[in-house]
Structures are given as structure tokens and as C-alpha cells.
C-alpha positions in Angstrom: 0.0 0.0 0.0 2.8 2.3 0.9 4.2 1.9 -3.0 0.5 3.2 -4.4 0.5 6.3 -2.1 4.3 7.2 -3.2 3.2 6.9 -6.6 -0.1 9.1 -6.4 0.1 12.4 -9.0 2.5 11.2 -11.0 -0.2 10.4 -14.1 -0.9 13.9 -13.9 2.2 15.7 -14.0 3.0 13.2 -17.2 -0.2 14.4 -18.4 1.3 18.4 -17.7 3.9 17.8 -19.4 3.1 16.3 -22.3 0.5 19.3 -22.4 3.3 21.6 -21.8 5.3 20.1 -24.8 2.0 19.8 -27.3 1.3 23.7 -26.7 5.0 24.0 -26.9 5.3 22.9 -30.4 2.2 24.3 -30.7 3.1 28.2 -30.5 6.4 27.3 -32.3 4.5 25.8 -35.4 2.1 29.6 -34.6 5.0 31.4 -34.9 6.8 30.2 -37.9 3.1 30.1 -39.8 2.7 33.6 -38.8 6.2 35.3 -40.0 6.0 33.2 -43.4 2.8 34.8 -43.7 4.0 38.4 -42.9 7.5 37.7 -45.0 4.9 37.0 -47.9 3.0 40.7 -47.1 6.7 41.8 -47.3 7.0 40.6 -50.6 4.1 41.1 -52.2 4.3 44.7 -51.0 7.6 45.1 -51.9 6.6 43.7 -55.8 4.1 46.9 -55.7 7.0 49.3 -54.4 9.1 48.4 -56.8 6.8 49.2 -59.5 6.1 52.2 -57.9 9.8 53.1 -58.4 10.0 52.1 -61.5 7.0 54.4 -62.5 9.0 57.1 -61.3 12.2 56.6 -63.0 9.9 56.0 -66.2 8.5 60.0 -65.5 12.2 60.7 -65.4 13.3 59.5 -68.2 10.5 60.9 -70.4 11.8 64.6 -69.0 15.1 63.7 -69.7 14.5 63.2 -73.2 13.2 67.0 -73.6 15.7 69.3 -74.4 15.4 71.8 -71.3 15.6 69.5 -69.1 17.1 70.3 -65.9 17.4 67.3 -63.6 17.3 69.5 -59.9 14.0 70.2 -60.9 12.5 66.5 -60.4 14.4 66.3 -56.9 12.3 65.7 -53.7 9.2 65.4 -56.5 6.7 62.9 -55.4 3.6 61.5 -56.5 1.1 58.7 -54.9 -0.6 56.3 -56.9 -4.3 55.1 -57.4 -3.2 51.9 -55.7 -1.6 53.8 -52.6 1.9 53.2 -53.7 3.8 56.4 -53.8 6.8 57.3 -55.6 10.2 60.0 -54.8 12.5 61.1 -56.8 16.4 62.2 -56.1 17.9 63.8 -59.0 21.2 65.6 -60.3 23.5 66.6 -62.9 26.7 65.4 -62.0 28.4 62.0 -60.2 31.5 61.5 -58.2 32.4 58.4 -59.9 31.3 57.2 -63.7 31.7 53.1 -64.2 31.9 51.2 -68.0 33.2 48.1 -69.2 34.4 48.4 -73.1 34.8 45.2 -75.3 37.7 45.5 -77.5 38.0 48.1 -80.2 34.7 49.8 -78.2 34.3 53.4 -76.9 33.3 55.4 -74.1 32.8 59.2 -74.3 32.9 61.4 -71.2 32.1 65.1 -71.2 33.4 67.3 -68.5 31.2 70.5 -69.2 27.7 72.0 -68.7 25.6 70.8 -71.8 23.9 74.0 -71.4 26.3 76.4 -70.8 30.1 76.9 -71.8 30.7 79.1 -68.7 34.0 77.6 -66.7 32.6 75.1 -63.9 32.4 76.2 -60.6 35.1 73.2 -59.3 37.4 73.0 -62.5 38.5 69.8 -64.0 42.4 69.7 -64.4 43.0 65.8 -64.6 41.3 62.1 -63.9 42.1 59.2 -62.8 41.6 56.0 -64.2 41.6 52.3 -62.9 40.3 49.1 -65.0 40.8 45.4 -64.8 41.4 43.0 -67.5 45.5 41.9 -68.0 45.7 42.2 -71.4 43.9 45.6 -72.3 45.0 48.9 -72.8 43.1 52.0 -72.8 43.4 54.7 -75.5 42.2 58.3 -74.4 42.0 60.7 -76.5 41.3 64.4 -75.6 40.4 68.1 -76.9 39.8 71.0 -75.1 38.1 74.0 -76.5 37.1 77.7 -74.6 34.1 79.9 -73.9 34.3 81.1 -77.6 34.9 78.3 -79.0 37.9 78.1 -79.5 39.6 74.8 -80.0 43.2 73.3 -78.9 45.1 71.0 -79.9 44.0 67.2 -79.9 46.2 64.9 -77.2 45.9 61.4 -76.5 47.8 58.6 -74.3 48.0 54.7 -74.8 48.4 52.9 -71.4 48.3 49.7 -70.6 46.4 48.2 -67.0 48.1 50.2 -64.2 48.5 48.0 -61.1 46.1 51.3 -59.1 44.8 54.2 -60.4 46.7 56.3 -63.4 45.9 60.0 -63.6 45.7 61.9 -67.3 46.5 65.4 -66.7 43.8 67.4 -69.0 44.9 71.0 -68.4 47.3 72.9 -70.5 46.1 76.5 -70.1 43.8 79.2 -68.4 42.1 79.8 -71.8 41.3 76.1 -72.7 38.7 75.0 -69.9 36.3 72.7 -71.4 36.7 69.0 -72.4 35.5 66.1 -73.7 37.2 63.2 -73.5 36.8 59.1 -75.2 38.3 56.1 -74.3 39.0 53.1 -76.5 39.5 49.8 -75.2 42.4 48.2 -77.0 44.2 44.1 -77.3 41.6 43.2 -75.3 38.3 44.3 -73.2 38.4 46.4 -70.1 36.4 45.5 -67.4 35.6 47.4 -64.1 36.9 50.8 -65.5 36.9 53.7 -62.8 36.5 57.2 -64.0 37.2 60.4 -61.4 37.8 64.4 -62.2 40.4 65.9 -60.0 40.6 69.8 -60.1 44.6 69.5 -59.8 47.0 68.5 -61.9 49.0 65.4 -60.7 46.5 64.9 -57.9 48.2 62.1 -56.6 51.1 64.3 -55.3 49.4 66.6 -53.9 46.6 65.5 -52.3 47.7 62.0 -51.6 46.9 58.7 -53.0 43.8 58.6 -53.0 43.4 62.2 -53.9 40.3 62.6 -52.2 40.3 65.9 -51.2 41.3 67.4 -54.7 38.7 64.9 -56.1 35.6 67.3 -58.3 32.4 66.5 -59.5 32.1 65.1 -63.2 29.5 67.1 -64.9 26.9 66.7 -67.5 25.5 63.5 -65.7 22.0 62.4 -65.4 21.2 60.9 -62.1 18.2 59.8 -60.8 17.2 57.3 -57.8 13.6 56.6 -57.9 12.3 55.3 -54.2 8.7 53.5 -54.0 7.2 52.5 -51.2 3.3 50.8 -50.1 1.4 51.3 -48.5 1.7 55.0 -49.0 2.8 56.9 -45.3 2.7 53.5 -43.3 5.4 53.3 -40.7 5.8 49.5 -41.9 5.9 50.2 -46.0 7.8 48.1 -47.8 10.5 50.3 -49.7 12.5 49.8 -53.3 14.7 52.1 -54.7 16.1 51.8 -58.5 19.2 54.1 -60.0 19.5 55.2 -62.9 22.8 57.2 -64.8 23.4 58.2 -68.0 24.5 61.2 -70.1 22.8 64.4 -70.3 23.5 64.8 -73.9 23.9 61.8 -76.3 27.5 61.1 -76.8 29.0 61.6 -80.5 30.4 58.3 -81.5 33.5 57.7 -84.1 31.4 55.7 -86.6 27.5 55.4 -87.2 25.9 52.3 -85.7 23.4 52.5 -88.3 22.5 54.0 -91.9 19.3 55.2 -93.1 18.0 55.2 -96.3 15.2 57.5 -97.6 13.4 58.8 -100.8 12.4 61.8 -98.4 14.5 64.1 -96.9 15.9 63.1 -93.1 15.9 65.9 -90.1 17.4 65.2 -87.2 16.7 67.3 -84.1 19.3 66.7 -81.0 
């Protein structure tokens, strides 16, 4: 008899503790159902921001083909949609750092001047600095510089192989001959990864360091614009997408037509 009253209550603290472990597994299996579920919200809500981003850009990009277009004007520019998605914009003219990857024999054209204006920039361009991978490549840059009147000096060019860092061009060669536009031409073989920065020194390196930060200038006639969607519109827990976009303010002139057209009619062309 003594064994039966020792063993009293023990059925039902098994039965607690299977309980314990059922609602256990129980609230896990709630909680994992329950953030899938809200991961999904996340997504699907964050399909509808990045359309919303998208639409934004697409505004942008329709401005950007007018010829006044003045990219400040769209910054801070909002707009929400019939479906409560809502759209900013963050625009400028200018970038610290332009990236391109050339096959061989391709080109790249950068200009460093106001495509509305040939006033001097604020933050003159003196040199730039250039870094690129691929072993076997060189890089051909050719430059011309012209001034406020129009002016033009005398062509230059270089023909450098891969620098181990970052090789600087110096651009400048006098007060009167400001403005430039320069092209690069991949050569042997492609450049990947290429780097492009303005310095408003010559030789940067040397005098501002390596890297030449602090001599380091904007590079002008840029288009840049980061469109940032979010939905639900003004909801603390929006999902939010962002898309950037870069590109020249003026369409570059390239060494050889991609394309010719043919036409009974006379052709205009209107830049």
C-alpha cells in the first residue's frame, strides 16, 4: 500500500507535461506560420514598391528626353498612386564616380562641361584618374579642349596599358582652354571594371595623396536619378525599393555610325 500512495500524481504531471510540450510545439509551429505569412506581405508589397519606383524613373526619363531638361527640378518630386503606392525622386547633374566596361575596339565618351552652358565650372577639371581590370587591355584616351568662344586646342591622346592602381591623365594645359571632352578606347583586349574620377589638380596624386580625395571634383553633364517607391503610402511599416538610374545628359557623339538610313524623303534630325 505504501508503494501506491508514493506513486499518487504522478499520471498527472505526465499528463502536464506532455501538455506543456503539445502547446509548446504548438506556438512554435504559430509562430513560424505567422512570420512566413508576414514575410509573404513583405514581398508582395515590396513587388508593388518596386513598381512604384519604376513608374518614377519612367516620368524621369521621359523629362530627360526634352531638351530643357534640368534634372534638380524633379528632386524631392513625389507623387502617390491610385493603388496607394507612392513614388520620390532624387535627381542631379553630376556624379563623383562614372563606371563602363568596353569590349575591345569599343568606346566610351565622357564630357566634362555644362551641356547648357560653356561658362567655366564652378570646381574646374584639371585631370582624372583612371583604374580598369582586364590583364591584357590597354586603354586609348584621346582628348580636346576647347574655350568659352569656341575656341579649340590641340588634340592629345595617351595609350596605357592596366596600371597595377589608379593612373591620372593630366587634361589641363592653359587658363584659356577650360572645357573638355574626352573618349576612351578599349584596345588588345576588353576592359572591365573601368573607374572614371575628375580631379581639379593637376597630378593629384602628389598633392593631395593617393587617393586624392580631397582634390577629387564632380564630373558634370551627368543624369542621375534614384527613384524610391514605397506601399502602402505613409505607413510606418511600407515596404520600400529604390532603382538608380545614370546616363549622359546629352547623347554622346560616337566615331562611326551604328546605323544608316535610307530614304526617298528628306531626313531631319533634331538633338
Amino acid at each position: 500500500m505504501d508503494i501506491f500512495k508514493q506513486n499518487r500524481g504522478s499520471i498527472l504531471l505526465l499528463a502536464m507535461m506532455v501538455m506543456a510540450g503539445i502547446v509548446t510545439v504548438s506556438l512554435g509551429t504559430a509562430t513560424l506560420v505567422i512570420s512566413e505569412i508576414q514575410q509573404s506581405l513583405k514581398l508582395d508589397q515590396a513587388v508593388v514598391a518596386y513598381y512604384a519606383a519604376e513608374s518614377g524613373v519612367e516620368r524621369s526619363l521621359f523629362q530627360a528626353r526634352k531638351k530643357t531638361f534640368n534634372p534638380e527640378a524633379l528632386s524631392a518630386l513625389s507623387k502617390i498612386l491610385a493603388n496607394n503606392a507612392e513614388y520620390q525622386l532624387v535627381a542631379s547633374s553630376t556624379e563623383n564616380v562614372l563606371y563602363a566596361t568596353l569590349t575591345e575596339d569599343e568606346s566610351y565618351q565622357l564630357d566634362l562641361y555644362e551641356p547648357n552652358s560653356f561658362s567655366q565650372l564652378d570646381n574646374p577639371i584639371k585631370s582624372i584618374g583612371l583604374s580598369w581590370d582586364g590583364a591584357a587591355s590597354w586603354l586609348e584616351i584621346n582628348w580636346s579642349c576647347w574655350n568659352t568662344t569656341g575656341n579649340l586646342g590641340n588634340p592629345r591622346s595617351s595609350y596605357l596599358p592596366r596600371p597595377a592602381g589608379t593612373v591620372y591623365i593630366n587634361l589641363y594645359e592653359s587658363p584659356s582652354c577650360i572645357l573638355y571632352r574626352v573618349r576612351l578606347i578599349a584596345r588588345q583586349a576588353a576592359a572591365n571594371n573601368i573607374q572614371i574620377r575628375a580631379y581639379n589638380e593637376l597630378d593629384p596624386a602628389a598633392i593631395c595623396g593617393n587617393p586624392p580625395t580631397a582634390c577629387q571634383a564632380s564630373i558634370p553633364s551627368r543624369v542621375r536619378i534614384k527613384g524610391i517607391g514605397q506601399y502602402p503610402a505613409g505607413s510606418d511599416k511600407a515596404s520600400r525599393q529604390a532603382i538608380l538610374v545614370t546616363m549622359p545628359q546629352k547623347s554622346p557623339i560616337y566615331g562611326l555610325y551604328d546605323y544608316v538610313i535610307f530614304s526617298d524623303e528628306e531626313i531631319k534630325k533634331e538633338n
